[in-house]
Structures are given as C-alpha cells and as structure tokens.
KESEKE-749814 format. One record per residue (C-alpha): residue in one letter; x, y, z. Coordinates in steps of 0.001 Angstrom, whole numbers, plus 500000, padded with zeros to 6 digits. Layout:
! residues N
@code: A	u: X	v: Y	w: Z $
...
//
This chain:
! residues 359
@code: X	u: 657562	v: 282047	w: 420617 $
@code: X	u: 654486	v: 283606	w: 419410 $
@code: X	u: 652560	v: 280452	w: 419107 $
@code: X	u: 653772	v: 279413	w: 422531 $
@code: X	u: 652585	v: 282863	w: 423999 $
@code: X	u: 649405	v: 283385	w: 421989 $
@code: X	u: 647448	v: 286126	w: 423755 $
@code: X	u: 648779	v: 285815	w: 427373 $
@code: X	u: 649117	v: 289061	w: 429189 $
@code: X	u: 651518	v: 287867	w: 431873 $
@code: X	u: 654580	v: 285063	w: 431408 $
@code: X	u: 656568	v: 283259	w: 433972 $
@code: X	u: 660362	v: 282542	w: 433419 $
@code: X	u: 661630	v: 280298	w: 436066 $
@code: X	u: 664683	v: 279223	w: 437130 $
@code: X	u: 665895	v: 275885	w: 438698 $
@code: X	u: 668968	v: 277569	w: 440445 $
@code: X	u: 669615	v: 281625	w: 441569 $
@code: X	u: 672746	v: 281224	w: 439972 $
@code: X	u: 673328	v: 279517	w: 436501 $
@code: X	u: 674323	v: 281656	w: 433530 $
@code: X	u: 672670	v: 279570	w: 430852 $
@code: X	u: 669291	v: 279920	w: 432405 $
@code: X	u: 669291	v: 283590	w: 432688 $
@code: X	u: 670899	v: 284355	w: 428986 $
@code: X	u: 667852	v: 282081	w: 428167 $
@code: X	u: 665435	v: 284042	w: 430470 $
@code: X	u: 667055	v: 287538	w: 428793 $
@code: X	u: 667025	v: 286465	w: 425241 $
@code: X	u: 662769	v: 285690	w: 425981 $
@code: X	u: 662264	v: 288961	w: 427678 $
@code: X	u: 663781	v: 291027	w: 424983 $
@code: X	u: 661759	v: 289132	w: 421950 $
@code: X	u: 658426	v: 289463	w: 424143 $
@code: X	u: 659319	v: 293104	w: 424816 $
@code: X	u: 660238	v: 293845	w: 421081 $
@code: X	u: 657760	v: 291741	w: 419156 $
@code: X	u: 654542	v: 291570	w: 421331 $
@code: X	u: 654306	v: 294881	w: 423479 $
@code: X	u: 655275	v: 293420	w: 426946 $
@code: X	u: 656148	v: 296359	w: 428569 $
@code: X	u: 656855	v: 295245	w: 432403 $
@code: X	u: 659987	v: 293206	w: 433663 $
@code: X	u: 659115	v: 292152	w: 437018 $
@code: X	u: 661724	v: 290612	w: 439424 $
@code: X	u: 661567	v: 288218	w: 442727 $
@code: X	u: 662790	v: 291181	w: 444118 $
@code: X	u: 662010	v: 293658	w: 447319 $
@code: X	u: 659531	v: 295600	w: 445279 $
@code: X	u: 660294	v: 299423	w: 446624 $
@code: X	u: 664135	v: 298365	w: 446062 $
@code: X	u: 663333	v: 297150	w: 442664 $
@code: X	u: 660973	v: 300140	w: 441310 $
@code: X	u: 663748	v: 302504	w: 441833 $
@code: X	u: 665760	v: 300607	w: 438774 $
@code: X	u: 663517	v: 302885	w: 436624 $
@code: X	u: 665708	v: 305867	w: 437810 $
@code: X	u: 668101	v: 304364	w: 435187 $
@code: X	u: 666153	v: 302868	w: 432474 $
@code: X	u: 663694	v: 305405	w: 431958 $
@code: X	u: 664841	v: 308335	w: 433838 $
@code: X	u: 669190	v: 308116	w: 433260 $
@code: X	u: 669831	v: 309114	w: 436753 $
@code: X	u: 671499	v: 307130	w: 439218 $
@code: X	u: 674070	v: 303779	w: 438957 $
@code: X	u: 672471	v: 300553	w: 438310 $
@code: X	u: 674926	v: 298343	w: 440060 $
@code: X	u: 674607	v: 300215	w: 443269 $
@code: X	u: 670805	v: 300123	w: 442584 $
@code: X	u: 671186	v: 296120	w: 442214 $
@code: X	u: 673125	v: 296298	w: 445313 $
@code: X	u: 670476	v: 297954	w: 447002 $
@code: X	u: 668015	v: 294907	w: 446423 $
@code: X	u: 670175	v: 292664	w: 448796 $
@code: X	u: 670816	v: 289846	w: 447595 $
@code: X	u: 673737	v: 288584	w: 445510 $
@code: X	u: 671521	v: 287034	w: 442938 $
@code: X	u: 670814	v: 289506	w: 440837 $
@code: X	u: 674409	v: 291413	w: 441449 $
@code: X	u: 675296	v: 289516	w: 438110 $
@code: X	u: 676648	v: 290649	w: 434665 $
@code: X	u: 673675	v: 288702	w: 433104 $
@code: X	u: 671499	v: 290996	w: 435000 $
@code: X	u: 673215	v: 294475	w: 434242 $
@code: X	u: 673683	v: 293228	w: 430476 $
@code: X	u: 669645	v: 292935	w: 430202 $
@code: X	u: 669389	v: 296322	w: 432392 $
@code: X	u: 671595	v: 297948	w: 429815 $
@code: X	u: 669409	v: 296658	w: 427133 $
@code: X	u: 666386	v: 297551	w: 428602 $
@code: X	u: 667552	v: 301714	w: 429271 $
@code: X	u: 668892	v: 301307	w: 425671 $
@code: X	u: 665649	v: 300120	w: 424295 $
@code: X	u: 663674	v: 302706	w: 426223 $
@code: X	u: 666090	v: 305406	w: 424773 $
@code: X	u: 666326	v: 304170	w: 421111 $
@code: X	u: 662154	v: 303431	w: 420435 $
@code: X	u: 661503	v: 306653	w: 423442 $
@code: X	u: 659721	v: 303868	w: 425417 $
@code: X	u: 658964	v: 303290	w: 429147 $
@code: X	u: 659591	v: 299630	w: 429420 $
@code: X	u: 658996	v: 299220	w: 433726 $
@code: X	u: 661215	v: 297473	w: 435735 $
@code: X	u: 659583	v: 296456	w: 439622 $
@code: X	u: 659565	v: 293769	w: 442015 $
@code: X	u: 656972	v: 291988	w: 443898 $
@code: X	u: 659040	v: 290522	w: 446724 $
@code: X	u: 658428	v: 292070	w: 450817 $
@code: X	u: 661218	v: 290669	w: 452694 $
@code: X	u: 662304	v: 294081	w: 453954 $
@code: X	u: 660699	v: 297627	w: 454744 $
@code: X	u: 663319	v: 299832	w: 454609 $
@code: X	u: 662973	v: 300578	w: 450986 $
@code: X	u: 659389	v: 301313	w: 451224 $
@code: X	u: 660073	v: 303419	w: 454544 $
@code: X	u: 662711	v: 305433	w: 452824 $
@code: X	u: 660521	v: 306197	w: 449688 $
@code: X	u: 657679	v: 306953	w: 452668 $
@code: X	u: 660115	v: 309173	w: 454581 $
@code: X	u: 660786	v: 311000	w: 451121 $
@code: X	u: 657192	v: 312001	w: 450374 $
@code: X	u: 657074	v: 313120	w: 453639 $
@code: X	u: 659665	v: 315528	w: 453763 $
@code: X	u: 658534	v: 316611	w: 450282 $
@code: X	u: 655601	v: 317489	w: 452332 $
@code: X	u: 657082	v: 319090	w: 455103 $
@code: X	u: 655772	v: 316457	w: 457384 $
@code: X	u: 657550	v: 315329	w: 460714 $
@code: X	u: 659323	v: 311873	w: 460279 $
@code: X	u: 659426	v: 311022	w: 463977 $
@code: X	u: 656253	v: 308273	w: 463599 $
@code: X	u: 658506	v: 306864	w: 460316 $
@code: X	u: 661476	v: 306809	w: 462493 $
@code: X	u: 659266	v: 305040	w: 465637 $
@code: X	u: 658315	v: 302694	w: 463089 $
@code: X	u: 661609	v: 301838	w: 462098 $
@code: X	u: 662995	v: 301340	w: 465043 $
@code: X	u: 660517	v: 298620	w: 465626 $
@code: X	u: 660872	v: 296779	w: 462672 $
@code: X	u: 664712	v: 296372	w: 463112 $
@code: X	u: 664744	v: 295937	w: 459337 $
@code: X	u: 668321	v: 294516	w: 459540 $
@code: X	u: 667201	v: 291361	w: 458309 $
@code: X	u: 664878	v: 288911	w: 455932 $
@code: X	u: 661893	v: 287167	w: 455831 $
@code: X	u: 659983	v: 285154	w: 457850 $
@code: X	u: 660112	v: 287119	w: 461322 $
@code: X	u: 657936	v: 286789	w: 463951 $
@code: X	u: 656622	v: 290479	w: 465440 $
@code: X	u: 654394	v: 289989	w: 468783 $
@code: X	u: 650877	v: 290980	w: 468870 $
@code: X	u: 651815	v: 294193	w: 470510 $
@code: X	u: 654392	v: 295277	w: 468293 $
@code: X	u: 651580	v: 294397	w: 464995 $
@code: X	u: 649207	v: 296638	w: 467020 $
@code: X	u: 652087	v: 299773	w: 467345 $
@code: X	u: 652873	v: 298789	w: 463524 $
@code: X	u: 649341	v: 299016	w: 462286 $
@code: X	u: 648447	v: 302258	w: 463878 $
@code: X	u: 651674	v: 303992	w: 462844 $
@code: X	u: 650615	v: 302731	w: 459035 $
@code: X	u: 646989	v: 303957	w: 459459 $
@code: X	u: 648290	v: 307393	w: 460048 $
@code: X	u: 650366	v: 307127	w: 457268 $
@code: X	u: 647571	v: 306307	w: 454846 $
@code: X	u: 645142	v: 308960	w: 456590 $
@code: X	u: 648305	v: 312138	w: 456223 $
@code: X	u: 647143	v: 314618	w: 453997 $
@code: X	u: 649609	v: 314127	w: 451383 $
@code: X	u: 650272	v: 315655	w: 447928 $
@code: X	u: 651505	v: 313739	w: 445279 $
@code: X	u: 652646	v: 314965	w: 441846 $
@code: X	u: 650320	v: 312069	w: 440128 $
@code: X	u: 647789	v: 309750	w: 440943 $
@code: X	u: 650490	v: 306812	w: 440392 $
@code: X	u: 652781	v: 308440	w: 443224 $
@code: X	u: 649477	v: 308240	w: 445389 $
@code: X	u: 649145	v: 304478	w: 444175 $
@code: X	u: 653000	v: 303893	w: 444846 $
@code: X	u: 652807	v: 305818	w: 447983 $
@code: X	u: 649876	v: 303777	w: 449378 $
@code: X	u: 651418	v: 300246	w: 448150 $
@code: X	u: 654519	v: 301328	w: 449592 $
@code: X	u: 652763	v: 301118	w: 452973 $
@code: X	u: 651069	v: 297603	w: 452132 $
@code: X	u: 654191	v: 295971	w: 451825 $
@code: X	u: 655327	v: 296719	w: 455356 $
@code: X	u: 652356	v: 295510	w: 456047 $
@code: X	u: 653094	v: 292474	w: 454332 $
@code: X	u: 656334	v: 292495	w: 456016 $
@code: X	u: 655531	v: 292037	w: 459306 $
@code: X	u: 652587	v: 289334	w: 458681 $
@code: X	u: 655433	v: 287004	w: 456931 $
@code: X	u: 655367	v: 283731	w: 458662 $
@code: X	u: 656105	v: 281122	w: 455891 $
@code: X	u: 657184	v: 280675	w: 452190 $
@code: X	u: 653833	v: 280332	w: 451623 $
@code: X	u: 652331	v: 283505	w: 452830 $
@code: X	u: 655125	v: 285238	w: 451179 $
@code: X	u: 653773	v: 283382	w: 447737 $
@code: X	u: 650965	v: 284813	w: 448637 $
@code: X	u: 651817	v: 288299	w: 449001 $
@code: X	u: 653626	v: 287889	w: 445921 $
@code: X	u: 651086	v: 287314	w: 444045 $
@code: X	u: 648785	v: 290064	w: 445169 $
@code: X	u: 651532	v: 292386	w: 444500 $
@code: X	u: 651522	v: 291155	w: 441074 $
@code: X	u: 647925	v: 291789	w: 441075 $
@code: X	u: 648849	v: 295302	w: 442015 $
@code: X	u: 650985	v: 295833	w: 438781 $
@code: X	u: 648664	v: 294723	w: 436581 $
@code: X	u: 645556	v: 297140	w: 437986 $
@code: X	u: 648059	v: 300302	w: 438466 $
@code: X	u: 649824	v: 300438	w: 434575 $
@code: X	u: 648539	v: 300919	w: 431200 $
@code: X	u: 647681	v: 298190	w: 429116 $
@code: X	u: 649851	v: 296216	w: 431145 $
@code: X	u: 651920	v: 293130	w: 429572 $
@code: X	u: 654358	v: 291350	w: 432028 $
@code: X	u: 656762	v: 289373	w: 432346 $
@code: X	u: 657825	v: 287365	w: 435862 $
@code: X	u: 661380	v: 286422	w: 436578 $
@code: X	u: 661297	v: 283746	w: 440064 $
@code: X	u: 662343	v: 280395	w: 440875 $
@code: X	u: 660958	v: 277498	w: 439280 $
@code: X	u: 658907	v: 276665	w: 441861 $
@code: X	u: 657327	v: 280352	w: 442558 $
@code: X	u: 655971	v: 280494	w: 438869 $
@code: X	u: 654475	v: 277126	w: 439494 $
@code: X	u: 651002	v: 276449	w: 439043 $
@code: X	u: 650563	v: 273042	w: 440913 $
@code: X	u: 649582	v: 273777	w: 444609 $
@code: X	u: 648303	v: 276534	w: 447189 $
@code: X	u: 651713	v: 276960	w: 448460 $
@code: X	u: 652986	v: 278848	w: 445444 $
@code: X	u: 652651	v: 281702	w: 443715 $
@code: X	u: 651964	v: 280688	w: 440107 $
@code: X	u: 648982	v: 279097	w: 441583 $
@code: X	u: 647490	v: 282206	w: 442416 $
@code: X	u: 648349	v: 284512	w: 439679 $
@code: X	u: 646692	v: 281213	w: 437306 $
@code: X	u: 643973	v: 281794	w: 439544 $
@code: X	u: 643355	v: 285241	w: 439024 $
@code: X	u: 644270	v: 285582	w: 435002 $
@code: X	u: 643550	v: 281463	w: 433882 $
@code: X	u: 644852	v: 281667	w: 429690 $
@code: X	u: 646675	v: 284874	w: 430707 $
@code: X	u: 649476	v: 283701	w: 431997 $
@code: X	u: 651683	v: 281092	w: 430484 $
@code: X	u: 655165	v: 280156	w: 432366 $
@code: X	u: 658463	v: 278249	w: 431456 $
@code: X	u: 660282	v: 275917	w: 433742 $
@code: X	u: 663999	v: 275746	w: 433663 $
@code: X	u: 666289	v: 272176	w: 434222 $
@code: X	u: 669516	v: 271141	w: 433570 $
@code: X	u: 671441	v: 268052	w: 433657 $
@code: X	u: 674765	v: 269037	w: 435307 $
@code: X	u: 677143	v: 271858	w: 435920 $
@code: X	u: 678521	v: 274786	w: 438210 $
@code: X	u: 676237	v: 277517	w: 439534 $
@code: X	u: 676948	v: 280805	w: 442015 $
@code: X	u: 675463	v: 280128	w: 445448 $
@code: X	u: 675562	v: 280764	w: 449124 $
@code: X	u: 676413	v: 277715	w: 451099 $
@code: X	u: 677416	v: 277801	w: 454329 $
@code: X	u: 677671	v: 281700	w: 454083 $
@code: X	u: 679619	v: 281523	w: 451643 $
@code: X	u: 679306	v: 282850	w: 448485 $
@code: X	u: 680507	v: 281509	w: 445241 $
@code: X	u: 680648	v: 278991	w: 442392 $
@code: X	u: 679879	v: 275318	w: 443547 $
@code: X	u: 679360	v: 271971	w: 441736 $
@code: X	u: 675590	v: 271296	w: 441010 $
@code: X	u: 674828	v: 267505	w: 441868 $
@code: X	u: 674791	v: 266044	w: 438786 $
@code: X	u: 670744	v: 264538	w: 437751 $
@code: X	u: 670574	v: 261230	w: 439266 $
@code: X	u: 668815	v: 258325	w: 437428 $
@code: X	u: 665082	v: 258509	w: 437654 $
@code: X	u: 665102	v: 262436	w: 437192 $
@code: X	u: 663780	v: 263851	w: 434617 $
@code: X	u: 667159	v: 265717	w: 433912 $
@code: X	u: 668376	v: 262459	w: 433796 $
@code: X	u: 666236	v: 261074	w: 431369 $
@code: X	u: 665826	v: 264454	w: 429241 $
@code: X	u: 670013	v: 264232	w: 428744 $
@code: X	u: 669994	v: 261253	w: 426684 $
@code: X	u: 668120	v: 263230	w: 423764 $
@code: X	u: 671565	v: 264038	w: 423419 $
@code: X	u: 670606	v: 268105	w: 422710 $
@code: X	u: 672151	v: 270676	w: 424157 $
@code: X	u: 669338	v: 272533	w: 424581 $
@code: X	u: 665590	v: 272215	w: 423563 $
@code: X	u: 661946	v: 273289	w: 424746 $
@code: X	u: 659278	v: 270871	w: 425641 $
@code: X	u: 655541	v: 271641	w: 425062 $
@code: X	u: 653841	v: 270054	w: 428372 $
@code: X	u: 650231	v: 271421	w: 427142 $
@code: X	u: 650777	v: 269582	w: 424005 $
@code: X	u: 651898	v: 266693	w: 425576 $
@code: X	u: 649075	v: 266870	w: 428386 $
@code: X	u: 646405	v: 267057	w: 425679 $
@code: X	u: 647671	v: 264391	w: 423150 $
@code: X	u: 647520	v: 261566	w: 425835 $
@code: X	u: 650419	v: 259803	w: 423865 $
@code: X	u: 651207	v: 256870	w: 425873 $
@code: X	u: 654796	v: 257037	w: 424880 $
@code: X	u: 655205	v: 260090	w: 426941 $
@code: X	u: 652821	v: 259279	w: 429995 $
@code: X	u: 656123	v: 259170	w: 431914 $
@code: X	u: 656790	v: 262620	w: 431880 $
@code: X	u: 653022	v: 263603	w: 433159 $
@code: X	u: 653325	v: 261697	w: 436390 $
@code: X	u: 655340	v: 262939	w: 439846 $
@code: X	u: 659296	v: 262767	w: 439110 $
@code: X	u: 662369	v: 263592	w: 440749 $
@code: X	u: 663335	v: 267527	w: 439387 $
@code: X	u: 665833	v: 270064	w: 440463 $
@code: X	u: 665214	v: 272410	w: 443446 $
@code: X	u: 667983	v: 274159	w: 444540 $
@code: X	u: 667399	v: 277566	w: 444797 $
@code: X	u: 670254	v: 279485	w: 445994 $
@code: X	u: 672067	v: 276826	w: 447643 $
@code: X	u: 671758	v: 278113	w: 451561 $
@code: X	u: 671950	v: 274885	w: 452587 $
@code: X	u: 674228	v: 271771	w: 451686 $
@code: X	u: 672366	v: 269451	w: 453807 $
@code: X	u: 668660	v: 270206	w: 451582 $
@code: X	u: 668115	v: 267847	w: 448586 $
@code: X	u: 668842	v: 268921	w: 445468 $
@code: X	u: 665988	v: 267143	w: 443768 $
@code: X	u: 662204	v: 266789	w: 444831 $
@code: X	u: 659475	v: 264751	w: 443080 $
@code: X	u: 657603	v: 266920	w: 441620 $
@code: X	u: 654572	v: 266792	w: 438968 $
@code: X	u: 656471	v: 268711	w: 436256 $
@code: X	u: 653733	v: 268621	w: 433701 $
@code: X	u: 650875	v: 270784	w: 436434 $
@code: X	u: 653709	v: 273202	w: 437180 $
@code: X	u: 654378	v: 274588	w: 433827 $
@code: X	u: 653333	v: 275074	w: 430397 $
@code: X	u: 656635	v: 275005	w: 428987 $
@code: X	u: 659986	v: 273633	w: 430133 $
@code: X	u: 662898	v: 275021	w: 428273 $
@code: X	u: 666009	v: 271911	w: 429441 $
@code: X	u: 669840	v: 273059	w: 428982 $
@code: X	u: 672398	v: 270020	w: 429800 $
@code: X	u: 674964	v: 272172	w: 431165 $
@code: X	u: 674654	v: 275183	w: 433341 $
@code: X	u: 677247	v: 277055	w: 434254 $
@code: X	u: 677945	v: 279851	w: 437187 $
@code: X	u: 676456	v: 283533	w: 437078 $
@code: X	u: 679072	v: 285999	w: 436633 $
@code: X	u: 679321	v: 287906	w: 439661 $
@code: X	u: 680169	v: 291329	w: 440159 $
@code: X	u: 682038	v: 291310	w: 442865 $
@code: X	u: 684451	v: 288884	w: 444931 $
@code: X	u: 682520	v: 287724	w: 448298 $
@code: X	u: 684876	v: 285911	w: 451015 $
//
C-alpha cells in the first residue's frame, strides 16, 4: 500500500454501489492501515458535513451514541454495521495510542445541522435566536438537495447569514470560530444547489476547507466512484486533483455480480445487482478468475503495453449508486483508466448490513 500511496496527502476510496459489504470491509481495512502506518489522521465521509463533525463527540470525546449520531446524517447508507464496526475502531484507536483521529463530512444537502450548531453558539452567547429561527423557517430544511430558492428568498437568506458572520461572538478556540464561520458557508452552499455538479463542486471546496483548518492534515475520502473521479468538470475528484495534483491518489471499486442494500422505489433493502454484461469491464475483469485483486491504471497508462490498450479506452462500468431508481442504467461507458489511479475489482458483492428493518 505504501508504494501505491507514496507521499499523497489526501486518498479517495470509492465505491461502485452505497450498499455492498465487500466494498466497504475493503474501504475499512485501507483506512485503518493508512491511519496506523502513514499518519492519516482525517476520515472524511460523503456526508452532511455539520451532521458528520459531531461523530467526534464519540471518537475523541466518549460522549454521545454513535448510531443515533449515524442516524442523524440521514441517509440509510451509512446506518450500516460496516460503518459502526470502523467507528468503533476508530474511538478505540484514538483511546489506545491517546490520538485525535477526525471524523467530518463534506456533503451540504441540508442546513439544519449547521443551524443547530449556529443556534448553540448563540445561546452560549446569550444571543436572541429569532433571525436563526426566521431563517429556518425559510429554508424548510425538510428535505435534500437540489432545491430551487427564488431570488427573493436568496436575498432574505444572505442577509440573515451576513449578520450571522458580523455577531460579536466568543468562541472557546480559534477552530470553533473556523467551524462556526464554515458552518454558515454551507447553508450558503445549500441554497445555491442546483445540480450534481455544483454540489461536486461544493464538495470539493469543503474538502479544501479541511485541509487549510487541521494540523498537518492527512485524509482520507470515502464517496461514490464517480465523486472521487478525476476525469471531467462535473466531479469532484477533478477538482480536489486540481488543487493538490500528486497529492491525492484514489481507488475505484467494481464488481462482477451480487446483492447490495438500496432504495428503489422507496423502498429500502437488499436487491439483485444486474449482473456485468459482456463488453464491461466487470465482465471482462471476471474471467481472471480471482476473487479479488487491484489493478495499477498509472502503471498500465505509462507502460503503453498494447496488450492492455483495451482497458485505457471508454468502457461500459458500474454506476449505480444507491439504487433510487430501477429505470437508470446500471452501467455507463466510462474512461476507467482517467478516473482513477487504482481500481481494487471484487467478483461478488454482497448487501450492507443494515441496522435497522425499513418497510
């Protein structure tokens, strides 16, 4: 793993489904060598940031319970045993080596995690709430994403959140301050969402925002395969290889067939994965017969060996995400060997373990 890392300060694990078991065992087993053998000391989640942040009650501070904290970042995907096992190891590794490994997010879909951590310093303060509860009754922050907020209602919103950044506040550090202030730019962020890729976009300045506001900061990304991506303007990866170039290194995830937890339909659950058709590159990566192996794209990319020219060119590769709809193809052609570094293939993937029962 060292050789495949070499000096990188930041390294993206992806994922070709939210839900398969295999993939995020794989994704743990990484994180805990990186974080034990070569001082990465951020785990950072495609997660609702302010939601995400407060994980650290429990694996650096021992207060509060870390499945209702996973329950309070939404969405089923990370209410998993895979994920509590690695949150477990993570408050056990801070506790045996008296460490402060960081767990955050870098996700905006919603602002009522960052308005409740506002509202907090606030009455800390002895401030009046009523402009945090104005603003929160304008956001309606009962659901996700890409909503649309009228010109007027971005005016109301950004005047509310200038007089939240002019209060005179007192903070009990300067990173409360920085928290405090970030806090505020991702409702900003929030309300300017209007596509996945502005939201790629967000994500990576947020990541940006990590990497200027901790020590010696070494992290490591957990998103879908095609968020860590380097190939195009529309993602993420692109912009965070933008910023940091031989920094960051990231890992693609595929498998062949399989079961994985998903919401399809509304309905939460474990569902049959469509099995790689011919002319994927799942397809053609199962008859090496291996249950599991890593492939070394930059190798591959810079020894020009004609006998694997195939796999540098656009090819059909798993995109499902987290299944939310049955109708959207399961595989998109895709130029695997300009999206990642590294792609780490597993035949069979089986469900996440969830939780809890959903109907």
């Amino acid at each position: 793993m060292d050789k495949l890392i070499g000096n990188a300060k930041i390294v993206g694990l992806g994922e070709s489904t939210h839900g398969s078991s295999e993939i995020y065992k794989m994704k743990n087993r990484i994180s805990r060598y990186l974080i034990s053998n070569s001082d990465f000391n951020i785990f950072s989640l495609e997660a609702n940031m302010p939601e995400s942040f407060r994980m650290n009650n429990y694996i650096t501070e021992k207060k509060d319970n870390p499945k209702d904290l996973l329950e309070g970042m939404y969405f089923w995907l990370w209410q998993t045993k895979e994920t509590l096992d690695f949150i477990d190891w993570l408050k056990n590794y801070n506790d045996a080596y008296n460490s402060r490994i960081i767990f955050d997010g870098f996700d905006m879909q919603f602002a009522s995690g960052a308005l409740n951590q506002i509202r907090d310093i606030y009455t800390q303060n002895n401030i009046n709430v009523d402009e945090i509860n104005e603003l929160e009754k304008i956001l309606k922050d009962e659901n996700r994403g890409q909503r649309s907020y009228t010109a007027k209602s971005q005016k109301t919103i950004g005047n509310l959140l200038v007089k939240m950044k002019q209060k005179n506040v007192s903070f009990k550090s300067p990173e409360d301050k920085a928290r405090y202030l970030q806090n505020i730019r991702i409702i900003e962020q929030k309300i300017q969402i209007n596509s996945i890729v502005k939201r790629d976009q967000f994500m990576a300045e947020n990541i940006n925002w990590i990497m200027e506001n901790n020590k010696n900061p070494k992290l490591i990304l957990s998103a879908h395969n095609y968020h860590i991506s380097k190939l195009n303007s529309e993602r993420m990866g692109y912009y965070v290889n933008e910023e940091f170039k031989n920094d960051y290194v990231n890992f693609g995830f595929a498998f062949y067939e399989g079961t994985y937890s998903a919401s399809v339909d509304r309905k939460i659950g474990t569902f049959e994965a469509e099995t790689a058709p011919p002319e994927s590159l799942e397809y053609y990566l199962n008859y090496l017969n291996k249950p599991i192996f890593i492939i070394d794209l930059k190798s591959i990319k810079k020894e020009n060996n004609p006998l694997a020219k195939w796999i540098l060119k656009d090819i059909l590769f798993r995109k499902t995400g987290s299944g939310t709809d049955k109708n959207k193809k399961s595989f998109k052609s895709t130029n695997v060997s300009n999206s990642f570094d590294y792609l780490i293939f597993i035949n069979e993937s089986s469900n996440s373990n969830l939780l809890k029962q959903y109907n």
